[in-house]
C-alpha beads as a LAMMPS data file, in Angstrom:
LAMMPS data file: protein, C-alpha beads

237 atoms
236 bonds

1 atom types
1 bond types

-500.0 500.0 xlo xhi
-500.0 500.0 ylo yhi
-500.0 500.0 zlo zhi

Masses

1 110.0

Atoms # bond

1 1 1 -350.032 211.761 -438.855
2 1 1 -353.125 212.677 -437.446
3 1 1 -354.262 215.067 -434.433
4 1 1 -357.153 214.384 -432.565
5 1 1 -359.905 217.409 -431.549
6 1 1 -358.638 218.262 -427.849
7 1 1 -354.480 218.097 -428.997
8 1 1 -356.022 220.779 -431.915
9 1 1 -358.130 222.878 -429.291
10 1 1 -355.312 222.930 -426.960
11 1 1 -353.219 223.906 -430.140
12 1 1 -355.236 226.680 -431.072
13 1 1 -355.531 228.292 -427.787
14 1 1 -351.904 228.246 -426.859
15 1 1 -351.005 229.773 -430.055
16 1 1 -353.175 232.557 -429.354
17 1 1 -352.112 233.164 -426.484
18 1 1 -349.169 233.430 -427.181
19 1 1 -349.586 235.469 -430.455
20 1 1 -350.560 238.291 -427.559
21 1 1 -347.503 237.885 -425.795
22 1 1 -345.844 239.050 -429.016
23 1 1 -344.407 242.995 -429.347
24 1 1 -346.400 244.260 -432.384
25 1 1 -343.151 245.011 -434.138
26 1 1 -342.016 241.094 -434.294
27 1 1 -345.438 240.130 -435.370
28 1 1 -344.323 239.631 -438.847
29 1 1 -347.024 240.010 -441.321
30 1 1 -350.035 238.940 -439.508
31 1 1 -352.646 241.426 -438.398
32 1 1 -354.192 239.389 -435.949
33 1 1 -354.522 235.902 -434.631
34 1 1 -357.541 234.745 -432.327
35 1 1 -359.233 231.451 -431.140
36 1 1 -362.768 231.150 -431.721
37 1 1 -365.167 228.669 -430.259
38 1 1 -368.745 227.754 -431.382
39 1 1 -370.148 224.448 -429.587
40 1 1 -366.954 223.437 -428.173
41 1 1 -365.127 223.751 -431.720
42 1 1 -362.268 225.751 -432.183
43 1 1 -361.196 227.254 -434.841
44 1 1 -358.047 229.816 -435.421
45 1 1 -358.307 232.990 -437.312
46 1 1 -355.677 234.793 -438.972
47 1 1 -355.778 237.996 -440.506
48 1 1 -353.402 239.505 -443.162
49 1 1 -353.417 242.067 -445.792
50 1 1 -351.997 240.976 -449.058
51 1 1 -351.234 242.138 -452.444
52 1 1 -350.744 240.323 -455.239
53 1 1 -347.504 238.961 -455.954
54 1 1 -345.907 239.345 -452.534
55 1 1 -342.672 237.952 -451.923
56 1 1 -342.036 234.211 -450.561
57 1 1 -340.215 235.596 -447.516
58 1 1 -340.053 239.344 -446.013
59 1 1 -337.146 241.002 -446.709
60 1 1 -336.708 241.137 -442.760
61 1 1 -336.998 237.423 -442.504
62 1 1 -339.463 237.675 -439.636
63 1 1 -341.617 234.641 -441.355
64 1 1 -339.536 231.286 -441.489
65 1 1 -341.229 228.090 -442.072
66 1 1 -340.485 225.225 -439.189
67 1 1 -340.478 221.665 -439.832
68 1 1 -339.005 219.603 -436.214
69 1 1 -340.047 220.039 -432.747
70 1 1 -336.884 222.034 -432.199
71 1 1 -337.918 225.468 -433.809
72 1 1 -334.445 226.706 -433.789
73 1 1 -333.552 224.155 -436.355
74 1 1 -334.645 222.902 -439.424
75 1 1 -337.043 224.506 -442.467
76 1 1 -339.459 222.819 -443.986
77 1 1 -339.295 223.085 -448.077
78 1 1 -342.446 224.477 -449.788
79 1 1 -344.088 221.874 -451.649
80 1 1 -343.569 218.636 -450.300
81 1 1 -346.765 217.630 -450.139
82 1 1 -348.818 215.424 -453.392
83 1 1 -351.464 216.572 -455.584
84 1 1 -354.846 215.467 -454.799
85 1 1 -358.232 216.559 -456.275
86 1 1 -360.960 214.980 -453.757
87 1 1 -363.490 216.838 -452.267
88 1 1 -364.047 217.314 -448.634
89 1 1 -366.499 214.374 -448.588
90 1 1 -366.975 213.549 -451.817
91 1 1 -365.844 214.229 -455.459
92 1 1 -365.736 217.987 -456.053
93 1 1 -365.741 219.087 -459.501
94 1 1 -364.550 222.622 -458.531
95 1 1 -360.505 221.983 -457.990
96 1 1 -359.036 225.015 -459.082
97 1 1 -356.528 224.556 -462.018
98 1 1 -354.338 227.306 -462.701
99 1 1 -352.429 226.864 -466.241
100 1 1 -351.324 230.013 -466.295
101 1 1 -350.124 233.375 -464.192
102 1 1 -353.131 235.822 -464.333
103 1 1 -353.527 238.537 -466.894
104 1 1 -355.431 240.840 -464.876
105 1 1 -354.812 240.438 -461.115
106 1 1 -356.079 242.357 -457.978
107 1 1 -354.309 245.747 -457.933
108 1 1 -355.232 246.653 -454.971
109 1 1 -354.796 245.081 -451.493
110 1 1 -357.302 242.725 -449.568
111 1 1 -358.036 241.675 -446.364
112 1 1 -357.936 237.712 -445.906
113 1 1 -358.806 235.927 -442.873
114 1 1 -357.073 232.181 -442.939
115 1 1 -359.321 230.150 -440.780
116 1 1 -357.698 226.680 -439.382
117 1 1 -360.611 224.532 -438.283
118 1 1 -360.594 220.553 -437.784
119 1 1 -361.512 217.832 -439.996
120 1 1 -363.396 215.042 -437.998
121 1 1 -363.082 212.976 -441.180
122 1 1 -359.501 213.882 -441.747
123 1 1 -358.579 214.036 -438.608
124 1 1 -356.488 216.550 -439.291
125 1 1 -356.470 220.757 -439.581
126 1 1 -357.906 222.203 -442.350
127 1 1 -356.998 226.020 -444.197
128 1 1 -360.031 227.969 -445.346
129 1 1 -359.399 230.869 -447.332
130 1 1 -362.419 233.827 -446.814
131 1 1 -362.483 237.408 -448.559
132 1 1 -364.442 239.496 -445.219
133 1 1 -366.416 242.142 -446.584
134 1 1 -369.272 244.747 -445.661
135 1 1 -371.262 244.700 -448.543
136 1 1 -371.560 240.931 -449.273
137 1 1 -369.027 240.882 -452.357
138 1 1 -368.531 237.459 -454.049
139 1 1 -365.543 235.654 -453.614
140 1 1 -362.742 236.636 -455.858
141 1 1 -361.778 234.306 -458.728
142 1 1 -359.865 231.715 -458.657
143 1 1 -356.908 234.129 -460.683
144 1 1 -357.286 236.817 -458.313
145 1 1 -356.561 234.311 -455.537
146 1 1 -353.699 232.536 -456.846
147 1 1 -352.449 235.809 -457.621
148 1 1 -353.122 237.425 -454.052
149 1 1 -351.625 233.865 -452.187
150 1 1 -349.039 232.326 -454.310
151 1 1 -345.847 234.025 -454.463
152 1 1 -343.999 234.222 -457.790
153 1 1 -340.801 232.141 -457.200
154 1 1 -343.221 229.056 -456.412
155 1 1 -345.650 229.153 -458.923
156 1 1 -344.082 226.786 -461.114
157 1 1 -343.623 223.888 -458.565
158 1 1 -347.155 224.463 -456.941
159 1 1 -348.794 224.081 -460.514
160 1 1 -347.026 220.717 -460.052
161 1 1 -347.461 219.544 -457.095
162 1 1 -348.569 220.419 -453.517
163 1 1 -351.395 221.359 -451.591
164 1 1 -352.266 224.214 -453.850
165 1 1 -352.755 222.072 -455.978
166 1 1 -355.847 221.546 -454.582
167 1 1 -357.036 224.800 -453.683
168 1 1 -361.506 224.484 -453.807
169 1 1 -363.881 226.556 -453.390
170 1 1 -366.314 225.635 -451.015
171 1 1 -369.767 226.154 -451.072
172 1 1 -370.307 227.327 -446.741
173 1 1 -367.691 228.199 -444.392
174 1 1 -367.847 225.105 -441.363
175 1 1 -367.437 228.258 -438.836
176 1 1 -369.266 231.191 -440.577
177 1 1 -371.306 229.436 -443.216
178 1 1 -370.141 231.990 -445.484
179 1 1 -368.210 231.292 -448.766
180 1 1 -364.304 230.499 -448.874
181 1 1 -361.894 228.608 -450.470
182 1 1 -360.211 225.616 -448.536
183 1 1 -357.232 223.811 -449.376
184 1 1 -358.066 220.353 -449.675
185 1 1 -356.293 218.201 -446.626
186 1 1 -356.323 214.915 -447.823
187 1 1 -352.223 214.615 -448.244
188 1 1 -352.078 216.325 -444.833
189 1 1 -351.487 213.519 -442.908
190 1 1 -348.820 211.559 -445.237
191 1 1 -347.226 215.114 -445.003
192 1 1 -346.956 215.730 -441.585
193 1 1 -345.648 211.804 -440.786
194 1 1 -342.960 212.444 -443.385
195 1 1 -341.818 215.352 -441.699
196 1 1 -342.419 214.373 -438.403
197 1 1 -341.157 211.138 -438.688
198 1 1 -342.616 209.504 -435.197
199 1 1 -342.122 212.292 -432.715
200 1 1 -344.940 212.844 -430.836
201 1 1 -345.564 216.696 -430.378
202 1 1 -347.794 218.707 -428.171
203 1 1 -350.979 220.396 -430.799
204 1 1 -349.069 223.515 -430.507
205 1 1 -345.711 221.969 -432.015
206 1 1 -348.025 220.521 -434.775
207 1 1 -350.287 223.133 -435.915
208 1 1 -346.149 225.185 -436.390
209 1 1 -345.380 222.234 -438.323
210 1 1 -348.304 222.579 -440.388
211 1 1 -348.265 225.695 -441.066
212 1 1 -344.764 225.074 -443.007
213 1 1 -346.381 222.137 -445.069
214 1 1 -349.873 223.822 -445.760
215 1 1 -349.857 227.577 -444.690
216 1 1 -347.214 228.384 -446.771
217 1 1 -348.379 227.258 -449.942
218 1 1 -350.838 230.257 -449.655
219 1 1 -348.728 232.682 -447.916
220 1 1 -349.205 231.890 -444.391
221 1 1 -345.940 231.270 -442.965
222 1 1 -345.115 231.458 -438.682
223 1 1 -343.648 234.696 -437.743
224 1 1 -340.514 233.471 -436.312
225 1 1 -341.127 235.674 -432.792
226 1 1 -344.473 233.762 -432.857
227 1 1 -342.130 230.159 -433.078
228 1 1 -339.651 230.927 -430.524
229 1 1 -342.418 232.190 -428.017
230 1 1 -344.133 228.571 -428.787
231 1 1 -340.212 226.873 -427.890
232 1 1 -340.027 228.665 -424.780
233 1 1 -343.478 228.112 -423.425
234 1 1 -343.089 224.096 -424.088
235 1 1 -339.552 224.355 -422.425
236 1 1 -340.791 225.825 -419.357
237 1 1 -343.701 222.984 -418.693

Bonds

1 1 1 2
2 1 2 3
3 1 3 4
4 1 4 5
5 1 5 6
6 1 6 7
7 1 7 8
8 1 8 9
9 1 9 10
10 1 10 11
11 1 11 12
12 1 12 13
13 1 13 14
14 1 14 15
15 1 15 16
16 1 16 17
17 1 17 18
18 1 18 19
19 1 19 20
20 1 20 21
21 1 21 22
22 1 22 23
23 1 23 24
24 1 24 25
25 1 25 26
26 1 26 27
27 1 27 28
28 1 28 29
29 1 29 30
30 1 30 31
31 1 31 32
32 1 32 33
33 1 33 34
34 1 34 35
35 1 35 36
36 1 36 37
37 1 37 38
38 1 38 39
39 1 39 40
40 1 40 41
41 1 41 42
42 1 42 43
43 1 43 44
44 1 44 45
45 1 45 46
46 1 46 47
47 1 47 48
48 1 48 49
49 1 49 50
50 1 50 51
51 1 51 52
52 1 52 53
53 1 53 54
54 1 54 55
55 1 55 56
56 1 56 57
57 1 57 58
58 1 58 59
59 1 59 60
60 1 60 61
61 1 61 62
62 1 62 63
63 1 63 64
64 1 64 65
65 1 65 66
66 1 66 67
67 1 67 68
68 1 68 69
69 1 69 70
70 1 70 71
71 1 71 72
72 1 72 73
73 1 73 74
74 1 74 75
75 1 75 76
76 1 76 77
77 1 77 78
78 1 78 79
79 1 79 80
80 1 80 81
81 1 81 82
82 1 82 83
83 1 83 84
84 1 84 85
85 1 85 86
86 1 86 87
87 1 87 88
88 1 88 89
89 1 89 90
90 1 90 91
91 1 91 92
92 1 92 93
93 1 93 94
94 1 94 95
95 1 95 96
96 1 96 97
97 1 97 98
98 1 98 99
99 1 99 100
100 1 100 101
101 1 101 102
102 1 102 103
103 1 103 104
104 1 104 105
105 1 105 106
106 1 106 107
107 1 107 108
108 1 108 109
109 1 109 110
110 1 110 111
111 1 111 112
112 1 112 113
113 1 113 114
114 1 114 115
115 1 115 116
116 1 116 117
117 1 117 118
118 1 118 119
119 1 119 120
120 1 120 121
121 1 121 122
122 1 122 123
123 1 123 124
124 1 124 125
125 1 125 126
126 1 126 127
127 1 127 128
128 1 128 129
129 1 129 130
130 1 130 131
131 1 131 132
132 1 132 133
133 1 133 134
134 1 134 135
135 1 135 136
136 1 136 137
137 1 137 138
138 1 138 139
139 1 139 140
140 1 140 141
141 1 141 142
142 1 142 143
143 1 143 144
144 1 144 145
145 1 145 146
146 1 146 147
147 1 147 148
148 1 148 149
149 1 149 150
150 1 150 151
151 1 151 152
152 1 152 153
153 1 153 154
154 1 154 155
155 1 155 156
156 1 156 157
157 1 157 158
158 1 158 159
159 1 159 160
160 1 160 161
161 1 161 162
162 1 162 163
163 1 163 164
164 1 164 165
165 1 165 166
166 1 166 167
167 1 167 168
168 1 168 169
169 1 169 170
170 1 170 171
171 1 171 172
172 1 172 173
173 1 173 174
174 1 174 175
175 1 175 176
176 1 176 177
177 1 177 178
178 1 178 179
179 1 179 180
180 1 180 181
181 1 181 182
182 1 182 183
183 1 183 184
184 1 184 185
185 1 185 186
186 1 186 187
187 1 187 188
188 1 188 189
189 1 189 190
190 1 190 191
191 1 191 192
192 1 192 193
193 1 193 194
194 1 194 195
195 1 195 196
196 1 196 197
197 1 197 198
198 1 198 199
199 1 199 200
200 1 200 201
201 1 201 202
202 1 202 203
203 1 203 204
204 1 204 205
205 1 205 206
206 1 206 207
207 1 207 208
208 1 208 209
209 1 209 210
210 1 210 211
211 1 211 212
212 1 212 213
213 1 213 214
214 1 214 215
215 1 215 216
216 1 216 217
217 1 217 218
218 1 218 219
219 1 219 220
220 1 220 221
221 1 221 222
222 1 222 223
223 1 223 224
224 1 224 225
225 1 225 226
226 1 226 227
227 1 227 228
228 1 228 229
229 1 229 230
230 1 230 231
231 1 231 232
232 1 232 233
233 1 233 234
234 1 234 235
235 1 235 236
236 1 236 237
């Protein structure tokens, strides 16, 4: 199911504002979540701190993954999306394949920013993954990232299937022009009208829909606080 560029706009803006209605305390693990705009295109920025092998969920259980319009009710499984290997536009001959867990890791933490920006081809959002630093490091590898993103429990099914699956690195950020990894969204439609079966939703109600089909697969799940301020905003218009 697609979402066209003002429903994602609107999307992105009303889940940042509402991210600052949020206490700190029920802000789950998310640092900080912000709408930027560069020639009328939005794009959302999230940023975490992660470690590598972090659990799926917090033991508090402040990040649940949604999957219906009513965010009180159902969870979306991890992994229900296909594998695909296309590129953005074209081929791409960088899909990351990860056979095994790796040997060496990232031992200490990082700063990620996920950056949700749309797809005019795919109509649809797209995750880029991007490692911010002050000295112009190169990206991590692609071990260090599946290590830093994918948690442990779901390593086995993702090598599988799912978006992960096709988890590129992309030669310039759309938004920064920097480097970054992007999960590929080709499935992202086919996953969202499987899930969403017809409804129509607001962008707001899709983007937390998405984030349980996509976000999650690289440990960005919806702090539940974050969900239920989403609910009661849409019930009050």
């Amino acid at each position: 199911m697609s979402l066209t560029p003002n429903d994602f706009a609107q999307g992105v803006q009303k889940l940042a504002s509402a991210w600052f209605d949020v206490v700190p305390a029920d802000r789950g693990d998310w640092q900080d979540a912000r709408a930027l705009e560069n020639d009328g295109a939005y794009c959302l920025r999230i940023t975490k701190v992660v470690r590598p092998h972090t659990p799926a969920v917090p033991p508090d259980g402040r990040d649940i993954i949604y999957a219906t319009t009513d965010l009180d009710r159902d969870v979306v499984s991890r992994g229900e999306a296909e594998e695909t290997l296309l590129h953005f536009e074209e081929d791409d001959s960088e899909i990351l394949t990860k056979l095994s867990p790796s040997s060496t890791g990232v031992q200490n933490a990082r700063e990620i920013h996920y950056d949700i920006v749309y797809s005019p081809t795919y109509q649809v959002p797209v995750l880029y993954v991007a490692f911010p630093s002050s000295d112009r490091s190169p990206l991590p590898s692609p071990d260090e990232v599946y290590d830093l993103l994918v948690p442990e429990p779901y390593r086995a099914q993702l090598q599988a299937v799912g978006p992960m699956s096709a988890l590129s690195m992309t030669g310039e950020h759309p938004v920064t022009g920097g480097p970054a990894y992007f999960v590929h969204p080709c499935l992202t439609q086919d996953s969202m009208r499987a899930v969403m079966a017809g409804r129509r939703v607001s962008g707001a109600e899709y983007l937390a829909i998405w984030f349980g089909i996509v976000g999650s697969t690289v440990g960005l799940s919806l702090p539940v606080s974050l969900a239920r301020g989403l609910q009661n905003s849409d019930s009050t218009m």
